[in-house]
C-alpha positions as CSV (number, residue, x, y, z in Angstrom):
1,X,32.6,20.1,-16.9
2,X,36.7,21.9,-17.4
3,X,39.6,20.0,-14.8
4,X,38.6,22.2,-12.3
5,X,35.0,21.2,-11.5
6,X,36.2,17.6,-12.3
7,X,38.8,17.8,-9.4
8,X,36.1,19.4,-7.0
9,X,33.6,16.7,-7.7
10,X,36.3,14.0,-6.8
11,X,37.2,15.7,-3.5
12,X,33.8,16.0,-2.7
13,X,33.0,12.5,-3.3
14,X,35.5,11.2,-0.7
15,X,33.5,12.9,2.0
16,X,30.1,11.9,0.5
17,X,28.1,9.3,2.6
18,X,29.2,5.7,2.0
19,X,25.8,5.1,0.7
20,X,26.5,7.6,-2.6
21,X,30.1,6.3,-2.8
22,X,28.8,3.2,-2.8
23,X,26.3,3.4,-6.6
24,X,27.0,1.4,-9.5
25,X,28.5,2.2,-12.2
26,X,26.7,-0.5,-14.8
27,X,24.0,-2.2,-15.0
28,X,26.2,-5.2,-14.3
29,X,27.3,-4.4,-10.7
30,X,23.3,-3.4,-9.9
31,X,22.7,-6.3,-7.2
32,X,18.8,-7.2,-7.1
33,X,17.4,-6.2,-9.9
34,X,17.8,-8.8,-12.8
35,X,14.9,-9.6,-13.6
36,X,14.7,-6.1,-15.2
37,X,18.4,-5.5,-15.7
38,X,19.6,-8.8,-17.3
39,X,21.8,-8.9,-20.5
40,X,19.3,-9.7,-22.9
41,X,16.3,-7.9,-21.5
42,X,13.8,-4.9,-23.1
43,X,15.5,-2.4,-20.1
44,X,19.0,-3.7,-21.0
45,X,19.4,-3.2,-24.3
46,X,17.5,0.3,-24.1
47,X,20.2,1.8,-21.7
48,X,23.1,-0.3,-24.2
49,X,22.1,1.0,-27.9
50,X,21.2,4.3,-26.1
51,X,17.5,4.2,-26.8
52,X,16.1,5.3,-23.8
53,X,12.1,5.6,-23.7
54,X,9.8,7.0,-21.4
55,X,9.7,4.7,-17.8
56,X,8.8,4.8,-14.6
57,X,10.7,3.0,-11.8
58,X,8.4,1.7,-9.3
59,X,10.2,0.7,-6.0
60,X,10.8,0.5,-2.4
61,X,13.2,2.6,-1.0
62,X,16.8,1.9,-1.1
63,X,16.4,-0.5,-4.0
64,X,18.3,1.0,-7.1
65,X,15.7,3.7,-8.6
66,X,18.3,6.5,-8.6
67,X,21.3,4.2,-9.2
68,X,19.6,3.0,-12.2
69,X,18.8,6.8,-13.7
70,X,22.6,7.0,-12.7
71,X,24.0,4.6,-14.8
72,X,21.5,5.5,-17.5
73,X,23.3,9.1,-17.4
74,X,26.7,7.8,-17.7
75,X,25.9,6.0,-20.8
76,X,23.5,8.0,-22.7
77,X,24.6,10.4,-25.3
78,X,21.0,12.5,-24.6
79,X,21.5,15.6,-22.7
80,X,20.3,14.7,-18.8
81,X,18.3,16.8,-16.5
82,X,17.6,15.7,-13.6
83,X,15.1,17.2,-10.8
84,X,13.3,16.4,-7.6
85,X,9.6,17.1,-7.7
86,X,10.0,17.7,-3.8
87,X,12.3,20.9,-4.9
88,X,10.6,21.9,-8.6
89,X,7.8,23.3,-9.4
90,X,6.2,24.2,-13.2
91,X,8.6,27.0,-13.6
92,X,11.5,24.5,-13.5
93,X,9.6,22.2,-16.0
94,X,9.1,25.1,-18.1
95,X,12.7,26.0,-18.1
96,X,14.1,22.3,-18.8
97,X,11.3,22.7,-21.9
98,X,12.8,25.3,-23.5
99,X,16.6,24.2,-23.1
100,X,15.4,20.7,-24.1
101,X,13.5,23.2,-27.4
102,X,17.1,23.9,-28.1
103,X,19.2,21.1,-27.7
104,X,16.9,19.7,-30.1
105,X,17.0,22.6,-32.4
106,X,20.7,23.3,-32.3
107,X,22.1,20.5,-31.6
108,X,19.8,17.6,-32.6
109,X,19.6,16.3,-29.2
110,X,17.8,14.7,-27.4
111,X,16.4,15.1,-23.7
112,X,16.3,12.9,-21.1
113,X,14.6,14.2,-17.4
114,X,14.6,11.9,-14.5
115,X,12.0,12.8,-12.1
116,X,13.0,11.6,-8.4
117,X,9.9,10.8,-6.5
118,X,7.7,12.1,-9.4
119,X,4.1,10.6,-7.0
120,X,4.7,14.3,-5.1
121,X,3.7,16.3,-8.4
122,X,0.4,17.3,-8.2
123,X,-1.9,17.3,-11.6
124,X,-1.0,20.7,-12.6
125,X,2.8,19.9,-12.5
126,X,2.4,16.8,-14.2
127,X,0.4,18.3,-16.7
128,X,3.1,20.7,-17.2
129,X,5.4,18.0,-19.3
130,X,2.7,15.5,-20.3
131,X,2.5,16.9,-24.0
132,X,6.0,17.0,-24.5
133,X,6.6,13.8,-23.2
134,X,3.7,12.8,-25.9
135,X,5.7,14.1,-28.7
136,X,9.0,13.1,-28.1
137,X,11.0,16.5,-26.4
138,X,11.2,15.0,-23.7
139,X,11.9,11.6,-22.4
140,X,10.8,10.8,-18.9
141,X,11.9,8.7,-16.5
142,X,10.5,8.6,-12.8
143,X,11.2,7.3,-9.7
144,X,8.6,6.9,-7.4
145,X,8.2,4.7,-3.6
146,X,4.1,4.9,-4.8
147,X,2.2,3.1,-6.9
148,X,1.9,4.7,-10.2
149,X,-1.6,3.4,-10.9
150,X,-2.9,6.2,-7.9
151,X,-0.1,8.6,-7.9
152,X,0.4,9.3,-11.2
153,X,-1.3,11.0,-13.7
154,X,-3.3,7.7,-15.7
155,X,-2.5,9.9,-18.9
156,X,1.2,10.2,-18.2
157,X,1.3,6.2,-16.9
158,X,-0.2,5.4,-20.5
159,X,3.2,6.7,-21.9
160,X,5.5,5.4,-19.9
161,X,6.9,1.7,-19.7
162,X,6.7,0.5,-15.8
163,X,9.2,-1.5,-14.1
164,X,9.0,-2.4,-11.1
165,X,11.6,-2.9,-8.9
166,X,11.5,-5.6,-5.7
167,X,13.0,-5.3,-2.4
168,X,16.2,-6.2,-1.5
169,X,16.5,-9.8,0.2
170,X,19.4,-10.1,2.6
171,X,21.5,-12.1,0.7
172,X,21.6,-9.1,-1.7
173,X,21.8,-6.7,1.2
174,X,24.8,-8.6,2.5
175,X,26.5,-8.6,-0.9
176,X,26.5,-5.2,-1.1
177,X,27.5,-4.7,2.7
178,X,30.5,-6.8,1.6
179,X,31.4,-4.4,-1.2
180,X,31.1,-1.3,1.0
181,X,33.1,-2.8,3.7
182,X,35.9,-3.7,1.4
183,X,36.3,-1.5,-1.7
184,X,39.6,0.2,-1.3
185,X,38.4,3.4,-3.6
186,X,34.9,3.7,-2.6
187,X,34.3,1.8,0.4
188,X,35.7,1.8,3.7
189,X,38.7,-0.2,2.8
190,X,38.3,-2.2,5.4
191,X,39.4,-5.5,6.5
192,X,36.6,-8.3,6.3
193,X,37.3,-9.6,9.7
194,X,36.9,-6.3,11.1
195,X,32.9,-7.3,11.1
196,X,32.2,-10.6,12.4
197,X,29.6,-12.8,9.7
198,X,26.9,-12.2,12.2
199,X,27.2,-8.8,12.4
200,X,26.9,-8.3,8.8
201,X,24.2,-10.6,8.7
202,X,22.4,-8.8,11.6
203,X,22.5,-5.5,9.6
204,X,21.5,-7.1,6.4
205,X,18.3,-8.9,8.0
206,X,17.4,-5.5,10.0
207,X,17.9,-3.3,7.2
208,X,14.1,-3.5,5.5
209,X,15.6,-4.5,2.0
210,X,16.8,-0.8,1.8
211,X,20.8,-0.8,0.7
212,X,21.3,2.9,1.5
213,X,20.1,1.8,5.4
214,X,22.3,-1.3,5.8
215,X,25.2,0.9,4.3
216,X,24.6,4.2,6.3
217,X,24.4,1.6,9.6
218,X,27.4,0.1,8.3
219,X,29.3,3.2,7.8
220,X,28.3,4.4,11.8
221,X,29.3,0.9,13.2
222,X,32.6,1.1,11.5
223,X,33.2,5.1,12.8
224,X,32.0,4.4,15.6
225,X,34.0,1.7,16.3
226,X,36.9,2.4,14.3
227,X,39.8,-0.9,13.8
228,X,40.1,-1.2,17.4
229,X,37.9,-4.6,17.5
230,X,35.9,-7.3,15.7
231,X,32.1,-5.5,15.6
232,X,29.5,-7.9,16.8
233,X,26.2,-8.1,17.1
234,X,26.2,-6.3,20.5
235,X,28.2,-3.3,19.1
236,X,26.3,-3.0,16.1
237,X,22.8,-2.8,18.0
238,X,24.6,-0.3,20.6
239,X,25.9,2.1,17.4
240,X,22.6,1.6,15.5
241,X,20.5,1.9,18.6
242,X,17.4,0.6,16.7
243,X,15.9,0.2,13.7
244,X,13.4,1.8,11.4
245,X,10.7,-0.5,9.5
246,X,10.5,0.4,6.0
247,X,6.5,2.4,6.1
248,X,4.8,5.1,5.1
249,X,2.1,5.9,6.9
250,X,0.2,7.3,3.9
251,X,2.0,5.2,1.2
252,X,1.9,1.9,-0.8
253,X,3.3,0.2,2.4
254,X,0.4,1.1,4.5
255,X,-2.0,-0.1,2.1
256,X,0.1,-3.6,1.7
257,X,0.2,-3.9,5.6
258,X,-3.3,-2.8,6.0
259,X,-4.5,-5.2,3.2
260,X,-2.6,-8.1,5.0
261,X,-3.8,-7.9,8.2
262,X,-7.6,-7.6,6.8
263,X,-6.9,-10.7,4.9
264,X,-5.1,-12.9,7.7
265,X,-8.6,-12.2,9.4
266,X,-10.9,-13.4,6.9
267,X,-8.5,-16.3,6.6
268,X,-8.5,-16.9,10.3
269,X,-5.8,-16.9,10.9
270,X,-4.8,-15.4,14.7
271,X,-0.9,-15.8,13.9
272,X,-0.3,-13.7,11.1
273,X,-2.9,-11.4,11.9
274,X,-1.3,-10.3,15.2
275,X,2.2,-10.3,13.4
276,X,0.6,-7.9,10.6
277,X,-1.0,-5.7,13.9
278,X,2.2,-5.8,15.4
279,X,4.0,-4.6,12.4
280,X,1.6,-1.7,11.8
281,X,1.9,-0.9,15.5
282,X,5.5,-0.5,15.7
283,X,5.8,2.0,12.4
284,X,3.6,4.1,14.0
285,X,0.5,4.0,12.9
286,X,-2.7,5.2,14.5
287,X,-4.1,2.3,16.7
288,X,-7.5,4.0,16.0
289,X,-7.3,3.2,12.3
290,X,-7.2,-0.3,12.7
291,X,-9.8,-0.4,15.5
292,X,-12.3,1.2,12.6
293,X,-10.8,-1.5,10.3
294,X,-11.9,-4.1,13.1
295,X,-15.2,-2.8,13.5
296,X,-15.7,-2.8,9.8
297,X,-14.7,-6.2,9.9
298,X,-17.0,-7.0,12.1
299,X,-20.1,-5.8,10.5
300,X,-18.8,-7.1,7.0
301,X,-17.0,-10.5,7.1
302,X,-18.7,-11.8,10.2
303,X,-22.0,-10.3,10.7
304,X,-24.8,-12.5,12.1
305,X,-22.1,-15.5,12.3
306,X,-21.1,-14.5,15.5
307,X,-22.9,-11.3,16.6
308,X,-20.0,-10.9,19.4
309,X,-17.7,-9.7,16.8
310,X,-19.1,-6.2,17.0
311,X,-19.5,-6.1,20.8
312,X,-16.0,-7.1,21.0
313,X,-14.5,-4.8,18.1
314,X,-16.7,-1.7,20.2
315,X,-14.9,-2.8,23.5
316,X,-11.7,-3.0,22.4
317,X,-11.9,0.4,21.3
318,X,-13.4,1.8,24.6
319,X,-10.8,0.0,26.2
320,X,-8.1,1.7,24.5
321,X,-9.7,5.2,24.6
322,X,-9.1,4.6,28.8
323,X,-6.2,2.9,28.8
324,X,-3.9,4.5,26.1
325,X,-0.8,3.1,25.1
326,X,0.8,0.9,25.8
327,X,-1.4,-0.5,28.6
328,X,-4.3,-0.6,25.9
329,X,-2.8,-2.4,23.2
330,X,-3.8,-5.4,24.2
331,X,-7.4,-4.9,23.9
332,X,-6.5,-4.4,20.2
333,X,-4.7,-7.6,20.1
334,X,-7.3,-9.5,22.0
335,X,-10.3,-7.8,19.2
336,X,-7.8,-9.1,16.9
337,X,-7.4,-12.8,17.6
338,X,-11.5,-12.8,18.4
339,X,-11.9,-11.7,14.9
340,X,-10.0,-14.1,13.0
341,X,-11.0,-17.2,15.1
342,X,-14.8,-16.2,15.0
343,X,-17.0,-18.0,12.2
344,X,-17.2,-15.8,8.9
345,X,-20.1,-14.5,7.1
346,X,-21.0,-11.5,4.1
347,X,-24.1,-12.2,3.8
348,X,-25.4,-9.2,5.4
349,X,-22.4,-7.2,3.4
350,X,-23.6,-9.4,0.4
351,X,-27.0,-8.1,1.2
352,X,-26.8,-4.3,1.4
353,X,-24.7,-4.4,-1.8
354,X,-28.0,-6.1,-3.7
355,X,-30.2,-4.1,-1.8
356,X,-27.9,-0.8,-2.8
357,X,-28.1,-2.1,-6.3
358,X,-31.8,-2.6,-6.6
359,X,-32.9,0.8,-5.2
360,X,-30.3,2.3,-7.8
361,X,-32.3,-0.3,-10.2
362,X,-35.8,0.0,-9.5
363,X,-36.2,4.2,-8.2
364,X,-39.5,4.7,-6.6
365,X,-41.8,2.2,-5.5
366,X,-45.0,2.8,-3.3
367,X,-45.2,1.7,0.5
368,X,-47.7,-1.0,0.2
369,X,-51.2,0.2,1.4
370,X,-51.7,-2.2,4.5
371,X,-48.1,-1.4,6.1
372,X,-49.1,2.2,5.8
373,X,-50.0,4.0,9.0
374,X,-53.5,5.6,9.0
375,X,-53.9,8.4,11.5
376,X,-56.4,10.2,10.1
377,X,-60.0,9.4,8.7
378,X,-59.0,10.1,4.9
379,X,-56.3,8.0,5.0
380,X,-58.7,5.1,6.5
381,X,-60.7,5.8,3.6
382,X,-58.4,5.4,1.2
383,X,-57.5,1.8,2.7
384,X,-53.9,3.2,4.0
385,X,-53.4,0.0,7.2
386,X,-56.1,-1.7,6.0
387,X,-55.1,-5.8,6.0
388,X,-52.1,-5.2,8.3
389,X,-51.4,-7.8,10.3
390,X,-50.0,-7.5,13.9
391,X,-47.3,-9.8,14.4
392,X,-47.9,-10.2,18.4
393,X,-51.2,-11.4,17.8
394,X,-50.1,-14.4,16.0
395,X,-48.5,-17.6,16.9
396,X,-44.6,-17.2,18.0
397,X,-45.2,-13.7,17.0
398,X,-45.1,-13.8,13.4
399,X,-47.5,-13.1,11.0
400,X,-47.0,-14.1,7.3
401,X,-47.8,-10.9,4.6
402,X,-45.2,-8.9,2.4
403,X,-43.5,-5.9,3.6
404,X,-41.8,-5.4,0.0
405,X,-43.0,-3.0,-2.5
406,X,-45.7,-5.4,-4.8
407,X,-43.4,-5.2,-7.5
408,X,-40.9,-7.5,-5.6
409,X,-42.9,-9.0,-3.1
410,X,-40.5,-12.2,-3.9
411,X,-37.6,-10.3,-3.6
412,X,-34.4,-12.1,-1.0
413,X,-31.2,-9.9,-0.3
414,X,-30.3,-11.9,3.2
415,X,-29.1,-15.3,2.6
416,X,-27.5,-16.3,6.0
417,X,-25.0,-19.2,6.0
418,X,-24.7,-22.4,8.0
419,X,-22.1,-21.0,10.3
420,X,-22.0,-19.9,13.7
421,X,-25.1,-17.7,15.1
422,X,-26.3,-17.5,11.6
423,X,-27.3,-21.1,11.3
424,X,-29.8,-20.7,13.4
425,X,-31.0,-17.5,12.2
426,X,-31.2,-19.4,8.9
427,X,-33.4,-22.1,10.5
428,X,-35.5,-19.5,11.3
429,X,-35.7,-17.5,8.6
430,X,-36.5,-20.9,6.4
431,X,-39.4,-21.7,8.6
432,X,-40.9,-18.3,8.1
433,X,-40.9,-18.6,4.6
434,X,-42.4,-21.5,4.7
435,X,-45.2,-20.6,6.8
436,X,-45.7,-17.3,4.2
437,X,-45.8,-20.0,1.1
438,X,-48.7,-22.0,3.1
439,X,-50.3,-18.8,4.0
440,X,-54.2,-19.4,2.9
441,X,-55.0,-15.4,2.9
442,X,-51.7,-15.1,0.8
């Protein structure tokens, strides 16, 4: 880069978004992030001795990903590339291939590419660098809001090192909010009091752990407002207007959300299952997706406990269908709290799984004879119905004889709990058996 471009960056830079201005420089100014980035750590003394090896950062968004490919540019001696995989395609890759071919060649160099959000590469794309990434050319680092493990070529994860990055708390958010507010050269240059403590704290705690949020939101309050007054609370939810949740409708965060609402249910627990209902509900997710969850619910994790589940599950649904939103979300909330306080039971779930696994087992195995129907005269001959026993005829209208192949005519999937409906059904059930073992035609 000659004077020229080196002047142009700079003036651009003061007009870049507070968020950009606001990136560290070093590792050491990187707030958040120490259990990967402290002095003495694998990641540390990588970027240090400038021995860079193929990573992946794994994060939320807003949490330091790019920052840390930043600072890992600024001291590395390696040529850096650096591409978005929303903007490159395997031409691109092909071209950073052959200048990395000739750094290497000419100038014994080596190649580092950072990959910004490196989970919207398909296969092909990924396949594209995989070998050179295997014998050194290339030296990969990724950034990516998904989890690697499902977005990410398994071949190309084997290669990398993974660090994971965690979301900002809002102590660290309101660090950072600090730093913007104040820095003379890359802040806002701003006198402290010009926020009020609560402000900051408000934008910190409403930010979602994302720093490049709570700065952006930061940076409007502070136009908006200009030095004319103390910013409060008030002003900053009057310049903000509202917030965003940090979710992805189709990402790792929907999955987390998802996962924690299935689980606060199994645990009954009504609280934290409306919260996690609640939080899905206000990103925007379909209300219809987690009425399917609930009905699946119902089937698997209550079953015969409480047969209600279901009925209610299938209402709430209807009820939505007529009464949209918003009037219809509390049908969903109302399924909900059913759901978690009913009693629990898999032992139908646990029963198809054994049943599912047997068949897989076991193949083909004859209809036993006397369960057969015999409509015609050679079937009568050949004894198809012949010992069936018709329930209604006997004693509270069961009969005692095998329905199961004679291979497993001992077989049990079902074993139905003592809770709820089910206890009873498991009273039942018991006496039947019973009655079969006693059975003097057995």
């Amino acid at each position: 880069m000659d004077l020229f471009e080196e002047n142009a960056q700079r003036e651009l830079g003061r007009f870049a978004p507070l968020a950009d201005r606001m990136r560290p420089d070093s590792l050491g100014d990187l707030i958040g992030q120490e259990h990967i980035t402290a002095r003495g750590s694998l990641l540390h003394a990588a970027i240090e001795n400038d021995r860079v090896f193929s990573m992946i950062l794994w994060g939320p968004p807003g949490c330091g990903k790019t920052t840390l490919a930043n600072i890992i540019a600024r001291v590395t001696k390696s040529e850096f590339i650096r591409i978005s995989a929303v903007l490159s395609g395997v031409k691109d890759i092909r071209e950073i291939i052959d200048r990395a071919k000739e750094k290497r060649n000419l100038y014994k160099r080596r190649t580092i590419l950072f990959v910004d959000e490196i989970h919207r590469f398909n296969k092909a794309q990924q396949d594209a660098f995989l070998f050179h990434v295997e014998n050194g050319l290339i030296t990969l680092v990724g950034a990516t809001t998904e989890n690697p493990s499902f977005e990410v070529n398994p071949a190309l994860v084997s290669r990398c090192r993974i660090f994971t990055l965690k979301t900002l708390d809002p102590g660290h958010i309101l660090q950072i909010l600090k730093r913007g507010l104040t820095d003379p050269k890359k802040g806002l240059g701003m006198d402290p009091e010009q926020f009020s403590p609560e402000a900051l704290v408000h934008i910190a705690q409403f930010s979602d752990g994302d720093a490049r949020i709570a700065l952006t939101n930061l940076e409007t309050a502070a136009l908006h407002f200009g030095a004319e007054k103390c910013i409060s609370v008030e002003d900053i939810e009057a310049a903000i207007e509202k917030k965003s949740l940090l979710y992805d409708k189709t990402g790792d965060e929907h999955y987390n959300l998802i996962s924690a609402f299935i689980k606060s249910l199994r645990g009954s627990d009504p609280d934290a299952a409306i919260y996690w209902l609640e939080r899905m509900l206000a990103a925007g997710d379909d209300p219809y997706y987690m009425l399917r969850r609930m009905i699946r619910f119902a089937t698997e994790d209550i079953g015969l406990a409480d047969p209600g589940a279901l009925t209610m599950a299938l209402n709430a649904g209807e009820s939505f269908r007529i009464l949209g939103r918003p009037e219809g979300d509390g049908s969903l909330f109302q399924a909900a709290v059913y759901l978690a306080t009913a009693p629990k039971s898999n032992a139908v779930y646990a029963a198809h799984k054994a049943v599912k696994q047997l068949v897989l087992d076991t193949g083909y195995q004859p209809v036993p004879l006397h369960i057969r129907n015999a409509p015609t005269r050679l079937m009568k001959e050949m004894s198809y119905g012949k010992g069936y026993k018709y329930a209604h005829d006997y004693k509270d209208g069961y009969a005692p004889q095998s329905y199961l192949p004679s291979a497993m005519e001992a077989a049990r999937f079902y074993f139905p709990t003592q809770r709820g409906y089910e206890k009873i059904v498991k009273q039942r059930l018991e006496a039947w058996l019973d009655l079969k073992k006693t059975d003097p035609e057995k």
